[in-house]
C-alpha positions as CSV (number, residue, x, y, z in Angstrom):
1,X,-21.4,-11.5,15.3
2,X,-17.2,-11.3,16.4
3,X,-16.6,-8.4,17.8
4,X,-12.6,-7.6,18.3
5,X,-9.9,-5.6,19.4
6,X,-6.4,-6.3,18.5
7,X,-3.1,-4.8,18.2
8,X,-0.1,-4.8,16.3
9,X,3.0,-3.1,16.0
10,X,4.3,-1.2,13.4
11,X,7.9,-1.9,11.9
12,X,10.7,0.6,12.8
13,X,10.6,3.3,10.2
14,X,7.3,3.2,9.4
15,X,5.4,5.8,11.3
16,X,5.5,8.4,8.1
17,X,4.2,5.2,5.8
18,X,1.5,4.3,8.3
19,X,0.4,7.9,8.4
20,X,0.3,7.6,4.6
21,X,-1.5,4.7,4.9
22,X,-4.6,6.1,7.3
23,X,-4.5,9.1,5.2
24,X,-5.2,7.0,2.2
25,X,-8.0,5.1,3.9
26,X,-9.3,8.6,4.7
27,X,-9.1,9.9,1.2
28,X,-10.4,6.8,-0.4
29,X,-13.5,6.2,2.3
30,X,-16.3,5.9,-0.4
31,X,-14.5,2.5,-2.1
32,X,-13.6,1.4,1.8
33,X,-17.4,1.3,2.8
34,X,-18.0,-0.9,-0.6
35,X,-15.4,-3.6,0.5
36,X,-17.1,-3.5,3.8
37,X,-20.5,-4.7,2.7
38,X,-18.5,-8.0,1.2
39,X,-16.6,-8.8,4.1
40,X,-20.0,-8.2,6.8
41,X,-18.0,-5.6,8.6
42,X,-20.4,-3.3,10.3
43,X,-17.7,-1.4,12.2
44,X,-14.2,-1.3,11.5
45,X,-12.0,1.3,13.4
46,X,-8.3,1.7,13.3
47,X,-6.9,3.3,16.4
48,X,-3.3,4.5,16.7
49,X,-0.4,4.4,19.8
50,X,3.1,5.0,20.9
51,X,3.8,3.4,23.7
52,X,7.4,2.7,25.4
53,X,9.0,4.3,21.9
54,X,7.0,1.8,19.7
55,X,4.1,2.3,17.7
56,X,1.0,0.1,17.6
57,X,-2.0,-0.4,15.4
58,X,-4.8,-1.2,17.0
59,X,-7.8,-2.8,15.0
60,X,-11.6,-2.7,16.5
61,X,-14.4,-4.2,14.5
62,X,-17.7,-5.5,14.8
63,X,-18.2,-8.3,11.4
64,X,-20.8,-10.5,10.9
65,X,-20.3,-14.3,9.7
66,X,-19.9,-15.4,6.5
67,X,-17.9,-12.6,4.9
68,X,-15.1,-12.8,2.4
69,X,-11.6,-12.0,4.0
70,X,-9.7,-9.3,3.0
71,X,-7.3,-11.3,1.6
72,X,-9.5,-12.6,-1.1
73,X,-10.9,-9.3,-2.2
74,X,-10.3,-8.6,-5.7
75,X,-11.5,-4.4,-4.7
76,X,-8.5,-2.4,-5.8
77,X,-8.6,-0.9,-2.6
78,X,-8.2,-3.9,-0.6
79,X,-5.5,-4.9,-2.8
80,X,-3.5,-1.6,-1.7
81,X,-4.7,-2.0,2.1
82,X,-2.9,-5.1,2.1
83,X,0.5,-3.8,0.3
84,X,0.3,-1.4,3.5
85,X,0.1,-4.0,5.8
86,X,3.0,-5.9,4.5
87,X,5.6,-2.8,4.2
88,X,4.4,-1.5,7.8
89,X,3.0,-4.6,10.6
90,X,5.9,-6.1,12.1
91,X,4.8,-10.1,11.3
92,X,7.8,-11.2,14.1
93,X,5.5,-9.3,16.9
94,X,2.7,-11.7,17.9
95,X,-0.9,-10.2,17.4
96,X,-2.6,-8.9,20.9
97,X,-6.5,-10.0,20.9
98,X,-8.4,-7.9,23.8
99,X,-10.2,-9.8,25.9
100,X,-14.0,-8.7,24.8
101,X,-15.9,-8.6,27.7
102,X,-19.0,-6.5,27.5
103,X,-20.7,-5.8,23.9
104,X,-23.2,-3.3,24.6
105,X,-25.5,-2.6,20.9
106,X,-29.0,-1.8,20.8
107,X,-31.0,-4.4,19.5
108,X,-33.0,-2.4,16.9
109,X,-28.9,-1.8,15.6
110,X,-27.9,-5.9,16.2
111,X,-31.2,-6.6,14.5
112,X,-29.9,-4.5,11.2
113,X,-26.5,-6.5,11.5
114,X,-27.8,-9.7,10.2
């Protein structure tokens, strides 16, 4: 089981895209849970902050191994995720992994994750 936290930040200008882009997640949450299964993500949580005038993503997730990566789902869905991510994560700004330090899950839950 990975469990992560990581951030990125979002391109200048984009803030009105990437709250197109969360809204669309929103709207579309039943074909989102069905890529999910795929890719052994058991929790995937997108948090949002503007901090010293720019604006970070911040991605938490708890996947199991073995999954297919998002980049080589053929779900419509994912395919639109990713068109997101292109136009609105700044690529020049090096991705920020948390440091996980305590994962705290029930075992009768971590027993359903496998």
């Amino acid at each position: 089981m990975n469990v992560e936290l990581t951030r990125f930040r979002v391109k200048q200008g984009k803030s009105e895209r990437v709250a197109e882009w969360l809204q669309f997640l929103n709207e579309h949450m039943d074909d989102v849970l069905v890529t999910l299964e795929g890719e052994k993500m058991y929790v995937e949580t997108i948090f949002r902050e503007l901090l010293n005038g720019e604006e970070y993503l911040y991605w938490y997730s708890v996947q199991g191994s073995g999954g297919i990566a998002v980049e080589n789902s053929q779900h419509w869905i994912d395919k639109k995720h990713l068109e997101f991510w292109e136009e609105c994560i700044d690529e020049t700004f090096k991705p920020i992994d948390l440091k996980t330090e305590v994962v705290m899950i029930p075992e009768k839950v971590r027993n359903s994750m496998k």
